[in-house]
N, C-alpha and C positions, 0 to 999 in steps of 0.2 A: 699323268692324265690319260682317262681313254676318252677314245675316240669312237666314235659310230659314224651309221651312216648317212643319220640325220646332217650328223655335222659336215661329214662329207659333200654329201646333198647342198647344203646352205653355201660353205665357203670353198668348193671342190669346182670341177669346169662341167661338171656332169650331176644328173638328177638322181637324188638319193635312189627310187628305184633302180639306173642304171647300176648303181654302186653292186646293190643286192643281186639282181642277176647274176653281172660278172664274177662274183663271191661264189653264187650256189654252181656255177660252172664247171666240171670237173675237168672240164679239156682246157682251163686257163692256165698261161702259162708263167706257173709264178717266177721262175728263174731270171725271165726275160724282163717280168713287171719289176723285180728290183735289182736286177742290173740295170734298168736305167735309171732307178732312183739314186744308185750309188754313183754313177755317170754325170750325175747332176748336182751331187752333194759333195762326194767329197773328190774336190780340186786341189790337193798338193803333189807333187810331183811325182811324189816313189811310191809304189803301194805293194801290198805283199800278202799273200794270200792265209788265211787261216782256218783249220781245219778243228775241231772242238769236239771230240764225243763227250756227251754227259748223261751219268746214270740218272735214274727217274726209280724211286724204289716204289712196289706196285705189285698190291698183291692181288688174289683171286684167281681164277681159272679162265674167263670166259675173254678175258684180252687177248689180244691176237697179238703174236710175237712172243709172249712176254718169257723169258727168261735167267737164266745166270749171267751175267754179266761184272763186269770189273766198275768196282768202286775206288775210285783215289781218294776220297776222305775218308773210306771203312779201309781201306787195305787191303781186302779182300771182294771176292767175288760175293755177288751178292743177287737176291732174286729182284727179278723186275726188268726194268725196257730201257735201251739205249738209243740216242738221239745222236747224229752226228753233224755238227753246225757246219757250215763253211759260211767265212766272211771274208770283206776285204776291209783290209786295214788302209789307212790314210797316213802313213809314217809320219809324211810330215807336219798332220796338223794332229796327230794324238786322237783319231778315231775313228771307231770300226763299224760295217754295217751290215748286216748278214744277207745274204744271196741267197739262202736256203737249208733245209735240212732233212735229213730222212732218216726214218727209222730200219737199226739193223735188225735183221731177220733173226729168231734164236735159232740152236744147234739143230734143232731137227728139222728146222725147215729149210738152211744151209747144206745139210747133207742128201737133202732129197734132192738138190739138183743134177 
């Protein structure tokens, strides 16, 4: 099911505008926003951090980033954009909830630092 911000608005502690604001925000800080949603959800005792890159196959010129990258279902390197997840896991109740993700930079813009 998705969600908006209407819905937000209606059943959330805050006015759908406020929602949209703090969305169009660029100085918001998402890291923070769902670590405490994970602080709140998942309550079993042991948790262990996970770390997930995944390819995004994606063609065209005018993407920013976009290059060779490693594919596990093709086997090979492949063109397009990588994402790298990190979650925290809830061992003990069997679920994961993501903290964030960022895109890796391709080869040329890595060696120009």
């Amino acid at each position: 099911n998705r969600i908006n911000f209407l819905q937000m608005g209606r059943y959330g502690c805050f006015s759908e505008q406020t929602y949209r604001n703090n969305f169009e925000n660029d100085d918001f800080d998402w890291f923070s926003f769902n670590e405490a949603i994970v602080r709140e959800h998942l309550k079993g005792g042991r948790k262990a951090i996970a770390v997930d890159p995944s390819f995004i196959p994606k063609s065209g010129s005018k993407t920013l980033w976009i290059g060779y990258f490693w594919s596990g279902c093709a086997g090979e390197y492949r063109r397009g954009l990588e994402i790298t997840g990190i979650g925290v896991i809830d061992v003990d109740n069997h679920e994961c909830m993501t903290l964030g993700s960022v895109q890796t930079p391709d080869n040329a813009t890595l060696e120009s630092y």
